[in-house]
LOPA-980126 format. One record per residue (C-alpha): residue number from 1; residue in three letters; x, y, z. Coordinates in steps of 0.1 Angstrom, whole numbers, plus 2048, in hexadecimal, padded with zeros to 3 digits. Example, Ala and Ser with C-alpha at 12.3 -4.5 7.8 and 13.67 -1.06 7.14 Angstrom:
<nodes>
NODE, 1, ALA, 87B, 7D3, 84E
NODE, 2, SER, 889, 7F5, 847
</nodes>
This chain:
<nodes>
NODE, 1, UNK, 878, D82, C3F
NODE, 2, UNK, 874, D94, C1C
NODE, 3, UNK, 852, DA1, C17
NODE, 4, UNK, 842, D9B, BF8
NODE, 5, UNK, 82B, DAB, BE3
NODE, 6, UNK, 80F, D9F, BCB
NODE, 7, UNK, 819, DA0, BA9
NODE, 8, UNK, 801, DAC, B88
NODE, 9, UNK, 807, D96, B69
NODE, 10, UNK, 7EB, D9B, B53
NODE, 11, UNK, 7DB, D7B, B50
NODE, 12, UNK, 7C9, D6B, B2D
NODE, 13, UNK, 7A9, D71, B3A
NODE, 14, UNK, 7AD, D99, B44
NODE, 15, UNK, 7BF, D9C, B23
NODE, 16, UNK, 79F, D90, B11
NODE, 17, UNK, 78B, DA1, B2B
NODE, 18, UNK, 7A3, DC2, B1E
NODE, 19, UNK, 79D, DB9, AFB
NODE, 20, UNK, 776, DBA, AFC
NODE, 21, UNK, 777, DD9, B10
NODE, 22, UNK, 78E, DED, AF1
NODE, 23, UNK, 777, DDA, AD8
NODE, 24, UNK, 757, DEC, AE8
NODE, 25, UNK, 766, E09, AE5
NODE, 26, UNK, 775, E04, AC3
NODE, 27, UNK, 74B, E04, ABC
NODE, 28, UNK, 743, E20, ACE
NODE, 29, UNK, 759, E39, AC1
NODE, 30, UNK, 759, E29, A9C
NODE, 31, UNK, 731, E2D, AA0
NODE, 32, UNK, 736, E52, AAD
NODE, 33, UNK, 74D, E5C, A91
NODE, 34, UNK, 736, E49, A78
NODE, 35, UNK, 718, E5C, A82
NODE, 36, UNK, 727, E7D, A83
NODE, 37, UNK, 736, E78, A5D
NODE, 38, UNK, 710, E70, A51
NODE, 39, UNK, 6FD, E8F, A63
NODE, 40, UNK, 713, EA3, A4C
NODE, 41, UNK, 6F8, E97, A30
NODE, 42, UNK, 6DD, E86, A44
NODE, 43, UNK, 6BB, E99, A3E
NODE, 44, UNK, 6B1, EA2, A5F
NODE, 45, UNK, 6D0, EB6, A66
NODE, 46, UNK, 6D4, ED9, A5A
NODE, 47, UNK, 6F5, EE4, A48
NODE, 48, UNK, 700, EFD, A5C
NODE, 49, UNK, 6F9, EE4, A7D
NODE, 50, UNK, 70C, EC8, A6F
NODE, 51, UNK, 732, EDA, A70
NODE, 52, UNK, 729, EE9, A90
NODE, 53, UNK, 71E, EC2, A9F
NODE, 54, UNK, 73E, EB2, A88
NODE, 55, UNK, 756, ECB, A9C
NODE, 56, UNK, 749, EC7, ABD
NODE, 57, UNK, 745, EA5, AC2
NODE, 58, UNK, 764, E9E, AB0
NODE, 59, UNK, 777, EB4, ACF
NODE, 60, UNK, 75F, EA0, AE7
NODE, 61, UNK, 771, E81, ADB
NODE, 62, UNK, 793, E8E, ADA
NODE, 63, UNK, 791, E98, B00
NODE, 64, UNK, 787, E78, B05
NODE, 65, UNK, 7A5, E65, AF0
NODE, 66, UNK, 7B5, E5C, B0B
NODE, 67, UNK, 7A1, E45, B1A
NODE, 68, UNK, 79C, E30, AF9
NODE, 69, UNK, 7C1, E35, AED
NODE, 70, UNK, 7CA, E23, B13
NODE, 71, UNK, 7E1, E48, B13
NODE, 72, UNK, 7F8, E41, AF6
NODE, 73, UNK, 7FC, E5E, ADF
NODE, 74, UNK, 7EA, E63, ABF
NODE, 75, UNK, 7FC, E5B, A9E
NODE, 76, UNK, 819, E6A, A8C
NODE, 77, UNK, 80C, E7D, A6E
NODE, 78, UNK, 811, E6B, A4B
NODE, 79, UNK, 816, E7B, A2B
NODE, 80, UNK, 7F3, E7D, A22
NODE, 81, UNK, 7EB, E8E, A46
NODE, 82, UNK, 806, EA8, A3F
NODE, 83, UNK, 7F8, EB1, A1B
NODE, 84, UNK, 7D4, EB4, A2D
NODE, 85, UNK, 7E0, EC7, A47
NODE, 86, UNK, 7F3, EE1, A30
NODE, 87, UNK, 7D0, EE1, A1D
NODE, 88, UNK, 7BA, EE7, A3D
NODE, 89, UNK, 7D6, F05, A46
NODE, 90, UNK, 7D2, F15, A22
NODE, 91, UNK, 7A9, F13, A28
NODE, 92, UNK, 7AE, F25, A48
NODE, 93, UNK, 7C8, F3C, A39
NODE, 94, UNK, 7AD, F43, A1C
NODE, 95, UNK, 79A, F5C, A35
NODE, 96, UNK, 7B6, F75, A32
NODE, 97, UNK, 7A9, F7B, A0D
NODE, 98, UNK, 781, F6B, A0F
NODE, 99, UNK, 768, F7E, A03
NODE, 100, UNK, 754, F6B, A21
NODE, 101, UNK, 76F, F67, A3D
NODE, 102, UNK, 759, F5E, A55
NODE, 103, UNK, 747, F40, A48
NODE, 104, UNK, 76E, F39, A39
NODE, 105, UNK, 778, F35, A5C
NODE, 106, UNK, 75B, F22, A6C
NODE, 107, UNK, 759, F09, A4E
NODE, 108, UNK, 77D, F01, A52
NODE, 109, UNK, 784, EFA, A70
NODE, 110, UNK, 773, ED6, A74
NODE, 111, UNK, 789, ED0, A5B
NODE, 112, UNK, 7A3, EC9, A7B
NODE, 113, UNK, 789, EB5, A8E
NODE, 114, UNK, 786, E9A, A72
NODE, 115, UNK, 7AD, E9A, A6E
NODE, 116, UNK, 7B7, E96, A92
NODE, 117, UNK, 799, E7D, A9C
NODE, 118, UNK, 7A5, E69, A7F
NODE, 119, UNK, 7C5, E66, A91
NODE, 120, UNK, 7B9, E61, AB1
NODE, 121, UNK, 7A7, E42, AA5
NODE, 122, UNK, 7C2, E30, A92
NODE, 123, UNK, 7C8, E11, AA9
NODE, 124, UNK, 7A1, E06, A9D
NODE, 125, UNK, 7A4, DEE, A8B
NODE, 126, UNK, 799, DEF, A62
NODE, 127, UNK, 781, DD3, A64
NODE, 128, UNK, 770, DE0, A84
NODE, 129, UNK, 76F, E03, A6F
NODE, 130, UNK, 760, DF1, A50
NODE, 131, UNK, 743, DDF, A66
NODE, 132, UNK, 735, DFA, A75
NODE, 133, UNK, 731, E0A, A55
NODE, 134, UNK, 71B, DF4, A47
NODE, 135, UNK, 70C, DF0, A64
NODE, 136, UNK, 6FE, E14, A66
NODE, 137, UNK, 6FD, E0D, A3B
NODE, 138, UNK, 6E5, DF6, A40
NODE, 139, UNK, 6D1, E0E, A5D
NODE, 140, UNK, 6CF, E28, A41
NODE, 141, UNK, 6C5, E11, A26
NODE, 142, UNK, 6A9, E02, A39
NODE, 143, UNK, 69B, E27, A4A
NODE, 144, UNK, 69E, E34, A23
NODE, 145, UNK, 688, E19, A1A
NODE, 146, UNK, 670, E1A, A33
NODE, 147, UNK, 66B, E3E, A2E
NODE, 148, UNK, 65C, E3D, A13
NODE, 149, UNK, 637, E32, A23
NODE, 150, UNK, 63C, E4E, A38
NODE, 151, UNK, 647, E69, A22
NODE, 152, UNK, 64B, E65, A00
NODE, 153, UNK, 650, E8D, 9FE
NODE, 154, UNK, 670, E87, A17
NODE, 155, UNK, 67A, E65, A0A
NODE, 156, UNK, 680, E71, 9E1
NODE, 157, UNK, 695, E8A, 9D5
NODE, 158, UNK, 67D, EA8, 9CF
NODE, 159, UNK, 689, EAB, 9AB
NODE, 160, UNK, 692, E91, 999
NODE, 161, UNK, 6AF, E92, 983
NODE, 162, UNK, 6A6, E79, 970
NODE, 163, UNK, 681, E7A, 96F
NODE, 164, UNK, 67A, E59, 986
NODE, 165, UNK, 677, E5A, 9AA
NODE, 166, UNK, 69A, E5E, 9BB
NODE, 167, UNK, 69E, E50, 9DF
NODE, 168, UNK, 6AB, E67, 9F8
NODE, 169, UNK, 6A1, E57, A16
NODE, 170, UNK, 6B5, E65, A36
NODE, 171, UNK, 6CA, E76, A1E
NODE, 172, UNK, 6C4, E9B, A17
NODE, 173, UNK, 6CD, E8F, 9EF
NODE, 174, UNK, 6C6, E6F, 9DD
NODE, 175, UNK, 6F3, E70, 9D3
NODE, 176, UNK, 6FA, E71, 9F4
NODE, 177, UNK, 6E3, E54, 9FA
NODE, 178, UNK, 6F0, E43, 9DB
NODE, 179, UNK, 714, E4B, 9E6
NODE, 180, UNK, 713, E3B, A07
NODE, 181, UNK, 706, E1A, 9FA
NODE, 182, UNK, 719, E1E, 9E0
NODE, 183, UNK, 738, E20, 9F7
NODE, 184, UNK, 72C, E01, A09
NODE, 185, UNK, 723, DEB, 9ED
NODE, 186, UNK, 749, DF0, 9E5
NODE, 187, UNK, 756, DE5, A09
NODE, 188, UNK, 73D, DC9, A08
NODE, 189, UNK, 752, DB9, 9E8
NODE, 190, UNK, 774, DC2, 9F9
NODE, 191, UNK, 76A, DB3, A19
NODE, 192, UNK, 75E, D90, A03
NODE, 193, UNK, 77F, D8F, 9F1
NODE, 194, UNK, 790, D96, A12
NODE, 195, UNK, 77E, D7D, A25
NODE, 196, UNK, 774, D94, A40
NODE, 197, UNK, 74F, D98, A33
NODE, 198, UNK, 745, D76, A48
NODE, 199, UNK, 764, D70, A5E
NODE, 200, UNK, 761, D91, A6A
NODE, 201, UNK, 741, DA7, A65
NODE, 202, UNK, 722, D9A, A5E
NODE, 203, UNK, 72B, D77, A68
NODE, 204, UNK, 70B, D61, A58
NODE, 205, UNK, 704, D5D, A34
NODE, 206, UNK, 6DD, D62, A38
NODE, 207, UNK, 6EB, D83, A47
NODE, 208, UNK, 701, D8F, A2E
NODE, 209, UNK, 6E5, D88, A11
NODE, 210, UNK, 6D4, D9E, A23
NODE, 211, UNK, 6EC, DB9, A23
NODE, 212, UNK, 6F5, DB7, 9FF
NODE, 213, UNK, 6CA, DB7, 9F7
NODE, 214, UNK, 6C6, DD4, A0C
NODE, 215, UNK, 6DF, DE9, A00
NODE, 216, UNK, 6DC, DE2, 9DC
NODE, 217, UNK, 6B5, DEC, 9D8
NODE, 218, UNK, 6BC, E0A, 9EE
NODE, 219, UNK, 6D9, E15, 9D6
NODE, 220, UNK, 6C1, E0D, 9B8
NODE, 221, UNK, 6A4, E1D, 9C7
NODE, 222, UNK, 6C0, E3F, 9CD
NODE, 223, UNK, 6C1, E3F, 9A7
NODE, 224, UNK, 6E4, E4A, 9AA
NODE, 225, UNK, 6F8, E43, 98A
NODE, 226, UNK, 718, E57, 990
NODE, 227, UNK, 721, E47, 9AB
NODE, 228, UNK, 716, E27, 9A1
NODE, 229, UNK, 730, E26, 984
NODE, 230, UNK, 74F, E34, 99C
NODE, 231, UNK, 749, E1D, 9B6
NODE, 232, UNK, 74D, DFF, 99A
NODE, 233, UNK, 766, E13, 98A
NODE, 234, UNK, 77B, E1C, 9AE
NODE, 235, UNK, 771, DF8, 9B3
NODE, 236, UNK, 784, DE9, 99A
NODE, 237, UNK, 7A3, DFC, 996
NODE, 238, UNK, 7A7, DF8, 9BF
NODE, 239, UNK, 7A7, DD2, 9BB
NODE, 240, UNK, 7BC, DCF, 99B
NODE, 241, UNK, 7D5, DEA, 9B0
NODE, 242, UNK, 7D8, DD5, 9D0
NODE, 243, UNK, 7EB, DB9, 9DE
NODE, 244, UNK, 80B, DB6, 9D1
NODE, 245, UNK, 818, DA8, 9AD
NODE, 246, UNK, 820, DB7, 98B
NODE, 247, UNK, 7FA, DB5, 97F
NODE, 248, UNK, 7F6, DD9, 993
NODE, 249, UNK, 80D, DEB, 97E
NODE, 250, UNK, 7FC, DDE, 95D
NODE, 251, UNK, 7DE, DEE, 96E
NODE, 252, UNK, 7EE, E0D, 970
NODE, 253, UNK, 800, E0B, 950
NODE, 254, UNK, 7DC, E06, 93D
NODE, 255, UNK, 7C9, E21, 95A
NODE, 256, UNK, 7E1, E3D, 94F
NODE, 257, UNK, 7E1, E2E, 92A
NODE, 258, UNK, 7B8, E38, 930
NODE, 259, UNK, 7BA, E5C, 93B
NODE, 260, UNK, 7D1, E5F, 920
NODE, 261, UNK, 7B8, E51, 906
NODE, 262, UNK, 799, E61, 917
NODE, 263, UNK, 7AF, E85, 919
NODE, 264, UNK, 7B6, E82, 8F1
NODE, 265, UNK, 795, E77, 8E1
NODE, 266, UNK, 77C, E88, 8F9
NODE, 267, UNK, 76A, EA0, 8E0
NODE, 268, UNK, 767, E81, 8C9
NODE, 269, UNK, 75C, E6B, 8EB
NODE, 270, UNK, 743, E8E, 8F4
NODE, 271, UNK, 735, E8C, 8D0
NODE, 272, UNK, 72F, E64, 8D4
NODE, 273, UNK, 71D, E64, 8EE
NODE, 274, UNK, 706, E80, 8E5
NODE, 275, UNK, 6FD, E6C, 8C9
NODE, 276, UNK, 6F3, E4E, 8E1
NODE, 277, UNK, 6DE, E65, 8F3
NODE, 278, UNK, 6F3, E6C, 911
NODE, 279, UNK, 6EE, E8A, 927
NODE, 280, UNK, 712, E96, 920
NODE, 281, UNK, 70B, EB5, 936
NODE, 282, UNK, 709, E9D, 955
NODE, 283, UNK, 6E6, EAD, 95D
NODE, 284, UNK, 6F4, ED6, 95E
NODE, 285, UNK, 716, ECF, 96C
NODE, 286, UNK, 72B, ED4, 94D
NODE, 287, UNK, 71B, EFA, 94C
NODE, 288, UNK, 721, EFA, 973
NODE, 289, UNK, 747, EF8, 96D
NODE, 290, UNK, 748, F0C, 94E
NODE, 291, UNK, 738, F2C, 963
NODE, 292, UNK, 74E, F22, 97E
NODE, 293, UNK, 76C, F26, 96F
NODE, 294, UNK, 765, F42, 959
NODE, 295, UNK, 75D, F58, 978
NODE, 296, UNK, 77E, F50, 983
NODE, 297, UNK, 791, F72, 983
NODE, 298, UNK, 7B5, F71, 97C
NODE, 299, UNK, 7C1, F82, 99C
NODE, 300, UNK, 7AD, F66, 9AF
NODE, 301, UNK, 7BF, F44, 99C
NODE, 302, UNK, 7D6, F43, 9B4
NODE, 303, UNK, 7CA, F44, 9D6
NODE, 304, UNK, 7A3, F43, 9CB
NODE, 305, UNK, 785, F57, 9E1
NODE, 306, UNK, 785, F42, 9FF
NODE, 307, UNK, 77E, F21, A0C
NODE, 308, UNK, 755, F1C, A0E
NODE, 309, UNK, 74C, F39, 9FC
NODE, 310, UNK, 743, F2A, 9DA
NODE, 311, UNK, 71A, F2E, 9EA
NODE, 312, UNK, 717, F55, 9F4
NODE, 313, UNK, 701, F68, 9E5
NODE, 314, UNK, 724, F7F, 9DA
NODE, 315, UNK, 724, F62, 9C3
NODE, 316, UNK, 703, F63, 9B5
NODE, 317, UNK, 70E, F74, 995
NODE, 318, UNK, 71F, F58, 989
NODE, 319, UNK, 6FE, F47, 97E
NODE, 320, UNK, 6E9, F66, 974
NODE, 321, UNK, 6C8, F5E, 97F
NODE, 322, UNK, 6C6, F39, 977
NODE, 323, UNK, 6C9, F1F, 98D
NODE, 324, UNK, 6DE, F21, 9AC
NODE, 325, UNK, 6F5, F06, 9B6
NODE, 326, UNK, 701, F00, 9D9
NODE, 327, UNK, 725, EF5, 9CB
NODE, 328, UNK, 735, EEC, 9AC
NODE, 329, UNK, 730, EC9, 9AB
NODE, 330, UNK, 759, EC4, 9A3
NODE, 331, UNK, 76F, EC5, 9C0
NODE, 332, UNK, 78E, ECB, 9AD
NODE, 333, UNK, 778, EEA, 99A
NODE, 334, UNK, 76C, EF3, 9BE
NODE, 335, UNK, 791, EF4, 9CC
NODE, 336, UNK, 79A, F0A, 9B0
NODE, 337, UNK, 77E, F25, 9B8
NODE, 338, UNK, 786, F25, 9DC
NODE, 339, UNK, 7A8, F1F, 9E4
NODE, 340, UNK, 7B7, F28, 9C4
NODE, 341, UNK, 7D5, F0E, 9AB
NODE, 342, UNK, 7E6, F0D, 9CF
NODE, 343, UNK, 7C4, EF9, 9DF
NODE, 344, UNK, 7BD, EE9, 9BF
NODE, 345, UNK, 7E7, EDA, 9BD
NODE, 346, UNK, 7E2, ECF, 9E6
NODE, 347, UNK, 7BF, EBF, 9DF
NODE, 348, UNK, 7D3, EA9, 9C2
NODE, 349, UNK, 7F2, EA7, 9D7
NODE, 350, UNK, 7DD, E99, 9F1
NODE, 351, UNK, 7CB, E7F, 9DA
NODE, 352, UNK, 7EB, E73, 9D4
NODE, 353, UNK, 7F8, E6E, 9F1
NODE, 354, UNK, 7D9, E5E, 9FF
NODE, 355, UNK, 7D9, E43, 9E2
NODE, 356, UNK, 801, E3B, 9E3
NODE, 357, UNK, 7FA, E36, A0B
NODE, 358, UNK, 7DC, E1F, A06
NODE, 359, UNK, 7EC, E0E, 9EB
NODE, 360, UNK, 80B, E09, 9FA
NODE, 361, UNK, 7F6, DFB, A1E
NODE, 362, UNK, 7E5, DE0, A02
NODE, 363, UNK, 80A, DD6, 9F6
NODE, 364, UNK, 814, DCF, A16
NODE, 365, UNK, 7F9, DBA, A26
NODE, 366, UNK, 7EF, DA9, A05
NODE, 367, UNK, 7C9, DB5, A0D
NODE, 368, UNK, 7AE, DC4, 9F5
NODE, 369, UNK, 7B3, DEA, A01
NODE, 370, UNK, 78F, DF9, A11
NODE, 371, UNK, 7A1, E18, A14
NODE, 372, UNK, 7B0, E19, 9EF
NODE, 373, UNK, 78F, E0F, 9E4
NODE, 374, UNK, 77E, E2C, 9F7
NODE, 375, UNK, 79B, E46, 9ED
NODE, 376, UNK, 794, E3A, 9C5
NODE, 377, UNK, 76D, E3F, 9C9
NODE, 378, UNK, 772, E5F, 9DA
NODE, 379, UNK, 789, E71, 9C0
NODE, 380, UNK, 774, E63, 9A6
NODE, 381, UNK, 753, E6F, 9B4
NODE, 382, UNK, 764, E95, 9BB
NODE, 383, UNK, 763, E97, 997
NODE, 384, UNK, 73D, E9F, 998
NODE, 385, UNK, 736, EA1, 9BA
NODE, 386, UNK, 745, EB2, 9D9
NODE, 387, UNK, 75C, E9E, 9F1
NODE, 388, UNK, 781, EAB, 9F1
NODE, 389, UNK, 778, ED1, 9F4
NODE, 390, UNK, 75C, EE6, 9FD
NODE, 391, UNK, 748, ED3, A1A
NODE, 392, UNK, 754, EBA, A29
NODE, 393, UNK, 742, E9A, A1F
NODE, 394, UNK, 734, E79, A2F
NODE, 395, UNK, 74D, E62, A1A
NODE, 396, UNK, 768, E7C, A1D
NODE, 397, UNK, 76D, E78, A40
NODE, 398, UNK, 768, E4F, A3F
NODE, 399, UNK, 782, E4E, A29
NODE, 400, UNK, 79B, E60, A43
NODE, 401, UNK, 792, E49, A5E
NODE, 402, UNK, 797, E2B, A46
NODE, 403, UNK, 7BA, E39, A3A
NODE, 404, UNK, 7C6, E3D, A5D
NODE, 405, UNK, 7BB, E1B, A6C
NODE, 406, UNK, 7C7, E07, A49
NODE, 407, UNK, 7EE, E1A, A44
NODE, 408, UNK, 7F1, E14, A66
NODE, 409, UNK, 7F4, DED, A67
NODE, 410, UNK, 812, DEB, A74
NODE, 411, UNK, 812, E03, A90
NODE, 412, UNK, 7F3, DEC, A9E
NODE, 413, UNK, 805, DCD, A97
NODE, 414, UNK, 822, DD9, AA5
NODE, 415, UNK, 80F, DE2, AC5
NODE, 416, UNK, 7F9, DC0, ACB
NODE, 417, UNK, 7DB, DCE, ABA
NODE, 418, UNK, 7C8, DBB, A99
NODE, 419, UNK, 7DA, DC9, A7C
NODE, 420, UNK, 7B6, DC9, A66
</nodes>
């Protein structure tokens, strides 16, 4: 007689059982890589500790990929992941000519860590991504607050920009605090529109008031108007420019129709708003850039000093005895210094590619784009802040994880997995 052998069909139950098991550990890591993006500005972490913690832990979790990709592969490389790649090479390469190579070296390489945890972490889904982040938004915004019983002289910024008291909180500055809520006030109105705010994350309505309270007098409190006004602008232009229909292409029709107005009248725009009493200067930064550039030496335009060298004291010149910035508060003028018109063409390039990909992810699934929103906000706030060169920054490396989970919708779906 024929001898038979068990079989193993996987039955409803272990696939659900399966299921749960992937979604813990959709948490787990999300939570990781959340935490380690915010101790690159959280104010109990020194600066130098932060890269060395990013670059570790990021390894840690790639040796462990396996296990949480059930030993599939990591994802193909899109356009945008080539463009940063080629960037993160020239950074490396910039210690051949840095008048700091050391510190050029060291600072770049996490640079690789963010990239390829990104792509180990594609199959999570976006909505998973999106809840956890205002989870620990709402962790921050709560610890800010209550910070301030404690330790008013490490809850406000020590000088105020704009003579009231400036809420830092956790954050070692009150813009990075503004940012972040910033960043998730914006994902809580995507995730409304979407219907994932109560379908999907926060799942009660008493809750979600809560959220939106919480977050809202924490961003006020931050006093952070910079960000305030890209996250409405990056805001709006992200949900005019997704889902699919001619009304996106009036959008960009009248957004380039803008730059073009803005580009031709801004002396008479400057002069305006002088008159209304408007810190046109942007509270130092305008002479920030001027000095920047003008210590710019032609032999350096094209390949620039180095990448993270912009704060050594070789640089102290620049600024003859007044104050002393870290950076240059303009990632595109930072890119520039450092890496020279070749960094400064791959940091545009890359900006680029990053939108057309997000964009092109909201077409397809006829969703509000968290990623498009996020790519907006950040290009927006790199025009007076730091987040596509220099250091690498807390929403920086959010944004990667959200671009690689959201353009690759299909891949997921294609493989079982929630597409959102």
């Amino acid at each position: 007689m024929a001898e038979t052998y068990p079989t193993h069909q996987t039955t409803p139950a272990m696939h659900r059982a399966a299921s749960q098991a992937a979604g813990r550990q959709n948490y787990w890591y999300v939570s990781v890589f959340i935490f380690l993006a915010m101790s690159l500005e959280l104010h109990f972490f020194s600066a130098g500790a932060n890269l060395g913690i990013l670059f570790l832990l990021c390894f840690f979790m790639l040796l462990v990929a396996d296990r949480f990709l059930n030993q599939r592969p990591m994802s193909p490389l899109l356009a945008h992941d080539w463009v940063y790649l080629f960037y993160i090479a020239l950074t490396m390469a910039s210690a051949l000519w840095s008048v700091v190579p050391g510190r050029t070296i060291v600072a770049a390489l996490p640079q690789f860590a963010l990239l390829g945890l990104t792509l180990a972490m594609w199959r999570v889904p976006t909505t998973t991504i999106i809840r956890q982040i205002m989870i620990f938004a709402v962790v921050a915004a709560v610890l800010s607050i209550m910070m301030i019983p404690v330790s008013s002289s490490l809850a406000y910024q020590p000088s105020s920009s704009t003579g009231g008291a400036e809420l830092r909180g956790v954050f070692k500055h009150q813009l990075r605090l503004g940012a972040f809520m910033a960043m998730a006030m914006g994902f809580y109105v995507v995730a409304w529109l979407n219907g994932d705010l109560l379908r999907v994350m926060l799942r009660s309505r008493g809750r979600a008031v809560f959220v939106f309270l919480i977050l809202m007098v924490t961003l006020y409190l931050s006093q952070t108007r910079l960000y305030v006004v890209t996250a409405i602008l990056a805001l709006l232009l992200s949900l005019a420019l997704s889902r699919r229909g001619a009304k996106k292409w009036i959008t960009v029709v009248l957004a380039v129709l803008a730059v073009v107005v803005i580009g031709a009248s801004s002396q008479e725009i400057l002069f305006w708003l002088e008159s209304q009493g408007v810190d046109t200067g942007l509270t130092g930064r305008v002479l920030i850039w001027q000095r920047t550039l003008e210590a710019i030496e032609p032999a350096k335009q094209l390949l620039g000093y180095g990448f993270r060298t912009y704060d050594q004291s070789y640089f102290d010149y620049i600024f003859r005895g007044d104050y002393r910035p870290a950076h240059s508060h303009n990632s595109f003028i930072q890119a520039y210094f450092e890496t020279g018109r070749i960094g400064q063409i791959a940091v545009i390039v890359l900006i680029l590619t990053q939108l057309s990909a997000a964009w092109r992810a909201s077409a397809e699934t006829n969703r509000h784009s968290y990623s498009l929103f996020l790519v907006l906000y950040v290009t927006l706030g790199s025009l007076f802040g730091m987040n596509y060169a220099g250091a690498l920054s807390t929403i920086f490396c959010l944004m990667f994880l959200l671009l690689a989970s959201e353009t690759r919708w299909r891949e997921r779906e294609a493989e079982g997995l929630p597409a959102f």
